[in-house]
C-alpha positions as CSV (number, residue, x, y, z in Angstrom):
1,X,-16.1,-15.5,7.4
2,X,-14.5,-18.1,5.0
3,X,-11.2,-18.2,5.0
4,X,-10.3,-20.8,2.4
5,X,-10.2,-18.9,-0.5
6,X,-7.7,-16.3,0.9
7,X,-5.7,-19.3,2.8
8,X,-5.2,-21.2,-0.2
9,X,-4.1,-18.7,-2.2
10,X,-1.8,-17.3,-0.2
11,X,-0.9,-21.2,0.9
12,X,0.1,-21.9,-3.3
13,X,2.8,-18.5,-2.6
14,X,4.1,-19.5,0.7
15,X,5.0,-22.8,-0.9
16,X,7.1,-21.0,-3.3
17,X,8.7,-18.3,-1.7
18,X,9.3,-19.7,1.8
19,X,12.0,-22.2,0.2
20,X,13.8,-19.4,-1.9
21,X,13.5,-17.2,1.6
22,X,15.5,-19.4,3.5
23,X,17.9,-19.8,1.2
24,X,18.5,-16.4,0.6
25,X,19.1,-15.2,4.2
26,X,22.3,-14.1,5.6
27,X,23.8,-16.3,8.7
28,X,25.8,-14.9,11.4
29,X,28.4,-18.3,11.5
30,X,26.2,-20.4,13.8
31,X,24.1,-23.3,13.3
32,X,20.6,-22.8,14.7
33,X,17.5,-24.9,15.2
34,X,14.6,-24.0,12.2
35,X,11.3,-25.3,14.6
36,X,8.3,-25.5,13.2
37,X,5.8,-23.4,14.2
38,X,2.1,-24.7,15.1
39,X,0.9,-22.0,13.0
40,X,2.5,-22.3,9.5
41,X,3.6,-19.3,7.6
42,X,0.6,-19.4,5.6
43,X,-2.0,-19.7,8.5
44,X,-0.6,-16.4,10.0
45,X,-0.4,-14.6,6.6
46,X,-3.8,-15.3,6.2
47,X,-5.2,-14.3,9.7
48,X,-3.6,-10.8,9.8
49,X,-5.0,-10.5,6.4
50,X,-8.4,-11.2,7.0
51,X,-8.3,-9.2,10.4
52,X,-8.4,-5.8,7.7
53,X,-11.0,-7.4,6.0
54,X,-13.2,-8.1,8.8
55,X,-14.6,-5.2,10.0
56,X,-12.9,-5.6,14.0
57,X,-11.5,-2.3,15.4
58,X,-9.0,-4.3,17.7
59,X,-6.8,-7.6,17.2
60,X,-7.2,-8.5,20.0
61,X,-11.3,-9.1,19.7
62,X,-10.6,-10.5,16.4
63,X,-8.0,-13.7,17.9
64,X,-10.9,-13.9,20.3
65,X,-13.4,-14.4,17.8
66,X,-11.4,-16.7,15.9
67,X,-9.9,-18.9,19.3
68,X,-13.9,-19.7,19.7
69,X,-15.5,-19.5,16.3
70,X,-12.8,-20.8,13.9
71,X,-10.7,-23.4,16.0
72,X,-11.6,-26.3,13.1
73,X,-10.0,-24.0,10.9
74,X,-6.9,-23.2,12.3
75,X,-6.2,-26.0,14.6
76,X,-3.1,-24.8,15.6
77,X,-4.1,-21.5,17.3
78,X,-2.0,-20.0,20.2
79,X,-2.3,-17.8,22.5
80,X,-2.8,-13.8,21.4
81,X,0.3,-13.0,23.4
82,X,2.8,-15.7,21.3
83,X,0.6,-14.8,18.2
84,X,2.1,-10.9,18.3
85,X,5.5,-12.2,19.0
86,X,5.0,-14.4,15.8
87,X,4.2,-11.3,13.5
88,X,7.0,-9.9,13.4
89,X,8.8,-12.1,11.5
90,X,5.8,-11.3,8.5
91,X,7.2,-8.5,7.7
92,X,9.3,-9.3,4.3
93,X,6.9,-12.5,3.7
94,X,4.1,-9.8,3.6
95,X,5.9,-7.6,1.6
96,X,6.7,-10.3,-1.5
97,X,2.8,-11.3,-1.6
98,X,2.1,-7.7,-2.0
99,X,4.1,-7.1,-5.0
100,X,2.1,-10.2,-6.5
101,X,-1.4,-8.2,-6.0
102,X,-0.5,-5.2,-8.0
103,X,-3.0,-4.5,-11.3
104,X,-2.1,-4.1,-14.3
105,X,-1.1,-1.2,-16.4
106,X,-3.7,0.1,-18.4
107,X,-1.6,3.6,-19.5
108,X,-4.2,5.5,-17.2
109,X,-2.5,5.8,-13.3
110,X,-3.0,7.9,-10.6
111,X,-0.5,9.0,-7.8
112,X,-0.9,10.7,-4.4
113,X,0.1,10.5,-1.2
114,X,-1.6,10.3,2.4
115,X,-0.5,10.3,6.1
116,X,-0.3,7.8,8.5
117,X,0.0,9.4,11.9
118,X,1.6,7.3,14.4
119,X,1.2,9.2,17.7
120,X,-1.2,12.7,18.9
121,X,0.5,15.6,18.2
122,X,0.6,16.3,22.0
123,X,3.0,12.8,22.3
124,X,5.6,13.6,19.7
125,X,8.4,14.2,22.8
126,X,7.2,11.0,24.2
127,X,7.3,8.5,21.5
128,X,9.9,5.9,21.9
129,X,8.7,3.7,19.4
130,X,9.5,5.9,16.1
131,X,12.5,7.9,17.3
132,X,14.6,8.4,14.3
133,X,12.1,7.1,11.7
134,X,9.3,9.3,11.8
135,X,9.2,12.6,11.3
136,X,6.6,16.1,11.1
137,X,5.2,16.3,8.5
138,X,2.2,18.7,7.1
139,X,-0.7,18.3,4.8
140,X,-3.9,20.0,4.1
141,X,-5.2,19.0,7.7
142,X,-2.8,20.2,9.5
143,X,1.0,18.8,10.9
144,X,1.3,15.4,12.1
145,X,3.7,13.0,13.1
146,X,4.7,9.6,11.8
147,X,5.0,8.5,7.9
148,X,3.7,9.4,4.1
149,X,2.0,6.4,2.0
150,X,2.5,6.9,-2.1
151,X,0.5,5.3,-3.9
152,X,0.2,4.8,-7.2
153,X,-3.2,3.5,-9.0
154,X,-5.3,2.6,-12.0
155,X,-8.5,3.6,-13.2
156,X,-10.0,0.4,-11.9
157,X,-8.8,1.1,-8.6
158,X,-5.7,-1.5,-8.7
159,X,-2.8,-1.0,-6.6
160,X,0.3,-0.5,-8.8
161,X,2.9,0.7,-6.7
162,X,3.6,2.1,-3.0
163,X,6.3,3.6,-0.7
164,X,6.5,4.2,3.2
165,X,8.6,7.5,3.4
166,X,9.4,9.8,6.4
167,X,6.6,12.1,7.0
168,X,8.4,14.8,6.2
169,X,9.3,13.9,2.7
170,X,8.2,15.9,-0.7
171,X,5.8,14.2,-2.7
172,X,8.4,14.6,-5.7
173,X,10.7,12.6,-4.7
174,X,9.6,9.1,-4.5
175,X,8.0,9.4,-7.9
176,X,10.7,8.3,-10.4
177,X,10.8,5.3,-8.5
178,X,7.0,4.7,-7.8
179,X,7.1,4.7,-11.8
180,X,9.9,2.4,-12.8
181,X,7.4,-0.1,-14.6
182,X,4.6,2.4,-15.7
183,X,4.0,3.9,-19.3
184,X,1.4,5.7,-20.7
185,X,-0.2,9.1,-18.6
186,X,0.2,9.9,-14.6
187,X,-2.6,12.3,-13.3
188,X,-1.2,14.0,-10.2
189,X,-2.3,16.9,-8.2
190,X,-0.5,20.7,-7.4
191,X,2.2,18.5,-5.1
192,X,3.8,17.3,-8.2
193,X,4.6,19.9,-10.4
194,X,8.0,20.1,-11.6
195,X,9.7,20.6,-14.9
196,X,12.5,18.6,-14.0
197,X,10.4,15.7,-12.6
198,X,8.2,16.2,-16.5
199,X,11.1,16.0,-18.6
200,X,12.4,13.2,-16.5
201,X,9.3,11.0,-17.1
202,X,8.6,12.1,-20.4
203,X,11.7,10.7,-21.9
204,X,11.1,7.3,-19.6
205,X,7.7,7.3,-21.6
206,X,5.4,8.3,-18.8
207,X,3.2,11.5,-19.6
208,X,2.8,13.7,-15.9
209,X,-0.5,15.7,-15.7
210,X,-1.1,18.1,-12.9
211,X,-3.7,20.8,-12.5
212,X,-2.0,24.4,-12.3
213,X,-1.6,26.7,-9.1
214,X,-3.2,30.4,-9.7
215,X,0.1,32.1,-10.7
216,X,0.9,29.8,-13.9
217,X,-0.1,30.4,-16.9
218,X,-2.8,28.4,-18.5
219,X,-1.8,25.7,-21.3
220,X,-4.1,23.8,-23.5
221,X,-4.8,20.4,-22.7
222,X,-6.9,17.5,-24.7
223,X,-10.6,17.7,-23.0
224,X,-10.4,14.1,-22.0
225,X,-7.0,15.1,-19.9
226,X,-9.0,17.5,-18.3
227,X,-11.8,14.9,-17.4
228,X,-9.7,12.3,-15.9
229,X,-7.5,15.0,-14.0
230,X,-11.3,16.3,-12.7
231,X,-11.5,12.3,-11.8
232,X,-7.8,12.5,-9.9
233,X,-10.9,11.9,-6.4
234,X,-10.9,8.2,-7.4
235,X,-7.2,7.9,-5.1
236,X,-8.6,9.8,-2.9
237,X,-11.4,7.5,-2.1
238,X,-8.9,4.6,-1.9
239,X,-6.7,6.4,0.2
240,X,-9.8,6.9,2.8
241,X,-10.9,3.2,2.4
242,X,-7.5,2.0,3.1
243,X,-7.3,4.1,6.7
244,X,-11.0,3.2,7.5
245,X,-11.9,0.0,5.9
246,X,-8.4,-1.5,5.6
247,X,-7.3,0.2,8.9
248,X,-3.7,1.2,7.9
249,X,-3.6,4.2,10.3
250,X,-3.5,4.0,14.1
251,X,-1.7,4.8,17.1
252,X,-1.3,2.2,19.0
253,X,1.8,0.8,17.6
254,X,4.4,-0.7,20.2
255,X,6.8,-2.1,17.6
256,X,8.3,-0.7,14.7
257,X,7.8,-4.1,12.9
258,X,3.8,-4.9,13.8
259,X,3.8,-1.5,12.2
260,X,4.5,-2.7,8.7
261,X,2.6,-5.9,9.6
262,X,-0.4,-4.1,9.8
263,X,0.7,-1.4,6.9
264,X,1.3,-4.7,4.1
265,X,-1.2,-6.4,5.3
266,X,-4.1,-3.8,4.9
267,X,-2.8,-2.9,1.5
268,X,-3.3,-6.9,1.0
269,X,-6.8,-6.8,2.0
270,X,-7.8,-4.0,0.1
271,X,-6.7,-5.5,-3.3
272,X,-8.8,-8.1,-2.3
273,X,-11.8,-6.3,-2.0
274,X,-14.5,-7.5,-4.7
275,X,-15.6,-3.8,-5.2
276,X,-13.1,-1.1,-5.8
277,X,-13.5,2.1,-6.7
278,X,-13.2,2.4,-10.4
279,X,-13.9,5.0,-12.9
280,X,-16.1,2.2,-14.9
281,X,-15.1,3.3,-18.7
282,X,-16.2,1.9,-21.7
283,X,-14.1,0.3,-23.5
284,X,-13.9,2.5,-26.7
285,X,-13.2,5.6,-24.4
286,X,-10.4,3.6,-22.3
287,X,-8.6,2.9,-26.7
288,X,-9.4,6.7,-27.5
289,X,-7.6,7.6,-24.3
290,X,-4.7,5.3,-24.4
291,X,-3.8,5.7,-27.9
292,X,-1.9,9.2,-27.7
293,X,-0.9,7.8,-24.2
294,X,2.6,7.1,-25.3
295,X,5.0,9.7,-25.6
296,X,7.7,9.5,-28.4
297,X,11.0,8.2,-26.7
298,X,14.2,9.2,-29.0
């Protein structure tokens, strides 16, 4: 694995944002020591982003692999168990990078949401680690326990927008925020319907389409509407990449912090991914369906 094109450009944002970060956090009155670690910020950044990238099942084999394989590389390895003590302070620098991987906004998004289980249903009583963050929640599987991911995508399959919620949260209701910076149409499935949440969107500028349960009465709707709502799968496909490629989803979390570690750093690696699932339109067809996209704002 090469891991200089990932380290350098995640080496060109640390050396912007890891000035500005210190500088922007809050002290509690006492002067402390700022030691530099042997592994800089943007050495660890890049090896728990490449971890989702590599294929390994465990971290643990992965740090292995890379303590005998890849020591030139990162000369200032240490030891797995000061490694996971490290990560948790990658949280918020994780978080920043993201937002500079988004796509761009083409007018054509999709929005969904998936589950990220964080214990058996047969441990709920016993987990320790969540207690007061994640909740039951139930989807077309069944119930689980632990978190909702909404996500919010292009055609070409670029990330434009995600939130963690509890799992017990209605899909509605992260939505006006998932689509502060969008315009143009959001294809969406049964979840989402809601008056309220259409007239709230439409006068923002954003166009909410959603197939229709069996007791609502059918409307008409442009044929290439009804295409792309037919192509709403394409989320679903990068919602099962990111839980089996990216490996967002496990439960083997012992800290609520690792937890969005592994979380930011998956969705990382998947908008690095050279292939993404796209719907491939031509470029006439993307104008002819982008050019009524636009609702009329008063």
């Amino acid at each position: 694995m090469d891991f200089t094109e990932l380290f350098c450009d995640v080496d060109d944002f640390c050396q912007e944002f890891e000035p500005l970060w210190h500088q922007r956090q809050i002290g509690d009155g006492q002067r402390r020591r700022r030691r530099q670690n042997q592994l800089s910020l943007s050495e660890q950044m890049t090896i728990v982003i490449a971890f989702h990238a590599s294929g390994y099942r465990d971290f643990k084999h992965f740090y292995s692999m890379l303590c005998l394989r890849h020591r030139a590389d990162f000369p200032g390895l240490v030891s797995y168990a000061r490694f996971v003590r490290l990560m948790s302070a990658l949280v918020v620098p994780l978080s920043a990078y993201l937002q500079t991987c988004y796509g761009q906004n083409t007018g054509i998004a999709f929005i969904d949401s998936t589950a990220l289980a964080v214990c058996g249903n047969k441990r709920i009583r016993r987990n320790r680690v969540f207690h007061g963050l994640a909740k039951r929640g139930k989807t077309t599987m069944g119930w689980f326990f632990g978190f909702k991911l909404h996500l919010v995508i292009n055609e070409c399959g670029d990330l434009l927008a995600v939130q963690l919620t509890p799992g017990n949260t209605d899909d509605r209701r992260p939505v006006p925020h998932l689509t502060r910076d969008l315009i143009g149409k959001l294809f969406g499935d049964k979840g989402y319907i809601s008056a309220d949440l259409f007239h709230a969107l439409w006068e923002r500028g954003v166009h909410l389409i959603t197939s229709l349960r069996r007791n609502m009465k059918n409307v008409l709707m442009p044929m290439m509407d009804k295409i792309l709502l037919r192509k709403r799968s394409l989320i679903e496909t990068v919602n099962d990449q990111l839980k089996n490629i990216a490996q967002i989803e496990h439960t083997r979390h012992r800290s609520v912090f690792n937890f969005m570690v592994n979380l930011m750093a998956g969705l990382i690696s998947y908008t690095r991914q050279p292939k993404k699932p796209t719907l491939r339109l031509h470029e006439r067809d993307r104008q002819a369906l982008t050019i009524n996209a636009l609702p009329c704002v008063a």
